[in-house]
C-alpha positions as CSV (number, residue, x, y, z in Angstrom):
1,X,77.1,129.4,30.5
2,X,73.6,130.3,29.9
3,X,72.3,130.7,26.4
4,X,70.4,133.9,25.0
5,X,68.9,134.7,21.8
6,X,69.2,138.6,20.4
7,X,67.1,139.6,16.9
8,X,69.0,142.6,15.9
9,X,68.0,145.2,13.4
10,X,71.4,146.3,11.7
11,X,69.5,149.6,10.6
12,X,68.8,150.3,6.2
13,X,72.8,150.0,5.4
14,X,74.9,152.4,6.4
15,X,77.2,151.2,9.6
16,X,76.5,154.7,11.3
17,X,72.7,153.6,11.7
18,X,73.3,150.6,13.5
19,X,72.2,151.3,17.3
20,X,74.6,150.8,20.5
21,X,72.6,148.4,21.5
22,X,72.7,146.3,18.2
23,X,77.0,146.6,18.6
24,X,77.0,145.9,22.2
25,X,75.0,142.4,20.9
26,X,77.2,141.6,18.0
27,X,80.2,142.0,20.2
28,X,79.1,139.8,22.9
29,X,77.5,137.0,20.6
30,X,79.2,133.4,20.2
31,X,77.5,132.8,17.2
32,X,75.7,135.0,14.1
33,X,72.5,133.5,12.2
34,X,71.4,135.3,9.5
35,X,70.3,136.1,5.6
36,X,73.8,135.9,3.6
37,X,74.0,139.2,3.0
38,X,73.3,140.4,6.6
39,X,75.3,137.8,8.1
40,X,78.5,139.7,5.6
41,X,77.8,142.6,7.7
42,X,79.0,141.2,10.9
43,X,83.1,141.5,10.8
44,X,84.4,137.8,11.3
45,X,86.7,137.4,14.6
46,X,88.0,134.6,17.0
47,X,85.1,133.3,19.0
48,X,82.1,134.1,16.6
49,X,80.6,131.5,14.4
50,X,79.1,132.8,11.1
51,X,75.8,131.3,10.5
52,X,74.6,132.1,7.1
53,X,71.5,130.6,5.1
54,X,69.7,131.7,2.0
55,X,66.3,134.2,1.8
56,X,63.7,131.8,2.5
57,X,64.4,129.5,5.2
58,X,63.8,131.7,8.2
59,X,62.0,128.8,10.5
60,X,65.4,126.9,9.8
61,X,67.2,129.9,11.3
62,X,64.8,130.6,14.0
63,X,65.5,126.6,14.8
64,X,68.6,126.5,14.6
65,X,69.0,129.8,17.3
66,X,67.0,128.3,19.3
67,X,68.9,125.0,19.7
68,X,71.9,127.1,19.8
69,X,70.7,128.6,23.0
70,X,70.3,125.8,24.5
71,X,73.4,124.5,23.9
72,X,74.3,128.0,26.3
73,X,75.3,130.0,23.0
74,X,75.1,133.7,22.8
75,X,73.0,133.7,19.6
76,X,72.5,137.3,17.2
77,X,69.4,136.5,14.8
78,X,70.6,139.4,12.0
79,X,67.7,141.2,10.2
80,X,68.2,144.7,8.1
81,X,66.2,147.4,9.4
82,X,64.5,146.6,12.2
83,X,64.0,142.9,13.0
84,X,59.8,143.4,13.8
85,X,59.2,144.8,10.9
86,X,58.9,141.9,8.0
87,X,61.7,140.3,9.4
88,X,63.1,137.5,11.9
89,X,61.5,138.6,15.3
90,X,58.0,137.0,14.0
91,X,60.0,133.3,12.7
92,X,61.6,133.4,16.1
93,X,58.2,133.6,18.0
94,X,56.3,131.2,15.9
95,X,59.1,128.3,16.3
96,X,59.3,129.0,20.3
97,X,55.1,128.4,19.6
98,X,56.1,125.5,18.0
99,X,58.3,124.0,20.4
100,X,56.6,125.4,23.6
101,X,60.1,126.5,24.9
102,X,61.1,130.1,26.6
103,X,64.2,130.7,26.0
104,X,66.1,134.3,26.8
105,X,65.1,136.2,24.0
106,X,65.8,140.1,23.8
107,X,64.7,141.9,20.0
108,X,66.7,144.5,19.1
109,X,65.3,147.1,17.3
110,X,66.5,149.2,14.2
111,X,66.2,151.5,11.9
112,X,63.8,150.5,9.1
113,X,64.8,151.1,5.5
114,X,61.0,152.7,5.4
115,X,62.4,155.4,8.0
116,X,65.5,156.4,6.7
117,X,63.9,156.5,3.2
118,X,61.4,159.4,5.0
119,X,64.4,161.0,6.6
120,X,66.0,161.5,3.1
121,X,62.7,162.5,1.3
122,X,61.6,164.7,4.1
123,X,58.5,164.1,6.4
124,X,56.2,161.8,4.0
125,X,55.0,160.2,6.8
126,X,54.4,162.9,8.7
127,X,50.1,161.8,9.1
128,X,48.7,158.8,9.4
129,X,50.5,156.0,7.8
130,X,50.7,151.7,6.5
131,X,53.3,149.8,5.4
132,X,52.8,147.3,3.0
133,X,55.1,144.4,1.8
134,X,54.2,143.4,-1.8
135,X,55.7,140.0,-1.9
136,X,52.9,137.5,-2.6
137,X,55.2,134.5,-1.0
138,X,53.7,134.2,1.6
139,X,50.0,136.0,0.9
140,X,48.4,136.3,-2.2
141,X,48.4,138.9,-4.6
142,X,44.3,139.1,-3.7
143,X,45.1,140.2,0.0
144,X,47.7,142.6,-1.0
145,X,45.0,144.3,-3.5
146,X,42.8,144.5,-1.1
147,X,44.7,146.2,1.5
148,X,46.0,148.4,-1.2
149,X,42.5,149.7,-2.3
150,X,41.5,150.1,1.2
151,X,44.7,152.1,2.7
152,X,44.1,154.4,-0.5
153,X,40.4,155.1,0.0
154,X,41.3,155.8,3.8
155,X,43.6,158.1,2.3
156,X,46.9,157.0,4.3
157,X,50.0,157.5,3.4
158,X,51.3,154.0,2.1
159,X,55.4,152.4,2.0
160,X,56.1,149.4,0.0
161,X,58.3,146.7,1.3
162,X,59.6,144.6,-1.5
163,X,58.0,146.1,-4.6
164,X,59.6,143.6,-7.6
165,X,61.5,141.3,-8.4
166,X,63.0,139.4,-11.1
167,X,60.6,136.9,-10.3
168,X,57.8,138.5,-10.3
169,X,57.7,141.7,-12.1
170,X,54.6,141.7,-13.1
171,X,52.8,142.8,-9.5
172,X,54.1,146.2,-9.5
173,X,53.1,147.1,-12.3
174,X,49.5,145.8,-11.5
175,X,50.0,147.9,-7.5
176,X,50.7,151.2,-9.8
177,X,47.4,150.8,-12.2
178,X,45.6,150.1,-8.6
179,X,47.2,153.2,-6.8
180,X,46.1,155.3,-10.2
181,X,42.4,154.0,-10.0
182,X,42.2,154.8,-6.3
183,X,44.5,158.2,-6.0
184,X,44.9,159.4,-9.6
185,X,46.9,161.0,-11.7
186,X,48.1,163.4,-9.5
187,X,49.6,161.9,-6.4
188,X,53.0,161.8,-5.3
189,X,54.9,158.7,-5.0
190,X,58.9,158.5,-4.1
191,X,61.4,155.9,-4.9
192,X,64.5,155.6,-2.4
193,X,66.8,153.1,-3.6
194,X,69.4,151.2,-1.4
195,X,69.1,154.6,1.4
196,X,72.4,155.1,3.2
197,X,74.1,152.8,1.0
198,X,77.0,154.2,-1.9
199,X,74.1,152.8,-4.1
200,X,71.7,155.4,-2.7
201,X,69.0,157.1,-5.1
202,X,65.9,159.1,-4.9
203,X,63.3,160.1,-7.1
204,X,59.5,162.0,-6.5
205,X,57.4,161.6,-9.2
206,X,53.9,161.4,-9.3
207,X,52.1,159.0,-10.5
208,X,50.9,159.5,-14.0
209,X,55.0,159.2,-14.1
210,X,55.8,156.1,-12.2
211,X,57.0,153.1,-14.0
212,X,57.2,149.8,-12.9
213,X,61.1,149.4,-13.3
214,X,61.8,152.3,-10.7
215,X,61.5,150.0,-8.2
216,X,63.6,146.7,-7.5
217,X,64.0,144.7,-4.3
218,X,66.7,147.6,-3.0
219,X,63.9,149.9,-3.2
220,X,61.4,151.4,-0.6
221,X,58.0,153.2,-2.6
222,X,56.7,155.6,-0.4
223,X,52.9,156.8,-1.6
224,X,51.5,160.2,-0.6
225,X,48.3,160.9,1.0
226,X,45.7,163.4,-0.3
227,X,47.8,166.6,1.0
228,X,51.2,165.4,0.7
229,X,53.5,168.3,-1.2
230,X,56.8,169.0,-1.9
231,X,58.6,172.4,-0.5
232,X,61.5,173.0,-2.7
233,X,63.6,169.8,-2.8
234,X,61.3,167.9,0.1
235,X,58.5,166.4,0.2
236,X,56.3,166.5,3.5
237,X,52.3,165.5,4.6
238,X,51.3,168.0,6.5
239,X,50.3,167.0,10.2
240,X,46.7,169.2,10.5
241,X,43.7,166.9,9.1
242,X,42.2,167.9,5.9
243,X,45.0,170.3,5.3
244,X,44.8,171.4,1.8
């Protein structure tokens, strides 16, 4: 039997966001390796080993699909949203640099929570856009300021991966005083927590009204550009340059 490795995005939450691909995948997979709560996602049956681990031991993962594999497993690498997009596709890559193998390796994509949280808003990213992930794990805070400051003085929309945590609930609070000096008062920022999920919540304010404990680790922020507006209940950036 020869051994492939699949990095699947299993889409922000909701079951009906998973792709046909992603379920064609998961059905022919001998084994599952994954974040816990991912992994919980995957319905158990006869034939499929569950590989859980915890949040931050994704080169351990990445190993242990890879070895996997060569033991002529059909391996599913689990990621929410899509797997490119701060997730396992990048682990994956740097352990087969690492170990200077080439395996079978297919990646999956999803859809990202930063998508779907759009889709619900409206068309905020309808113009040029970044995403940035806050965590300072693995980059410091430093870095993140300065890609802050410079997405908001090139005036792009911005979305925030992992805003705050109990661990560190300070750095939001300091992204919002940054996101004030550069944009102001004025500017519209949305909060769309756990997005296709029962949990599912979303609020525009602008910024003079954000507050750090709006956002937790469920939670994509979403920051407007210079002409982003809302139109009843949406909120959209217009796609003409310099619209006003």
């Amino acid at each position: 039997m020869t051994g492939w490795i699949a990095v699947a995005g299993l889409g922000p939450g909701s079951d009906a966001l998973v792709t046909p691909e992603v379920t064609t995948a998961l059905d022919q997979a001998t084994d599952i390796v994954g974040y816990i709560p991912y992994v919980a996602r995957v319905a158990p049956r006869a034939g499929l080993v569950l590989h859980p681990s915890d949040n931050r031991v994704e080169l351990d993962r990445a190993r242990l699909a890879l070895r996997l594999a060569a033991d002529g497993r059909r391996v599913v690498i689990v990621s929410s949203g899509d797997p490119g997009v701060f997730a396992m596709a990048s682990a994956l890559f740097e352990a087969v640099e690492a170990t200077g193998t080439d395996p079978d390796i297919r990646i999956l994509p999803g859809i990202t929570a930063m998508l779907a949280a759009a889709a619900r808003a409206g068309a905020p990213l309808g113009h040029d856009f970044c995403a940035i992930n806050l965590s300072d794990n693995l980059k410091p805070f430093a870095l993140i300021e300065q890609r802050l400051r410079h997405a908001a003085r090139g005036d792009f929309a911005m979305a925030f991966y992992n805003p705050r945590s109990a661990s560190r609930p300070e750095g939001f609070a300091r992204v919002l005083e940054i996101l004030h000096e550069e944009c102001g008062p004025d500017r519209l920022i949305i909060f769309a927590r756990a997005v296709s999920t029962p949990d599912e919540a979303l609020r525009v304010v602008t910024l003079a009204e954000a507050r750090p404990e709006m956002a937790d680790m469920r939670t994509v922020v979403i920051v407007g550009n210079a002409a982003t507006r809302r139109v009843g209940r949406w909120v959209y950036a217009p796609r003409s340059v310099g619209a006003v």
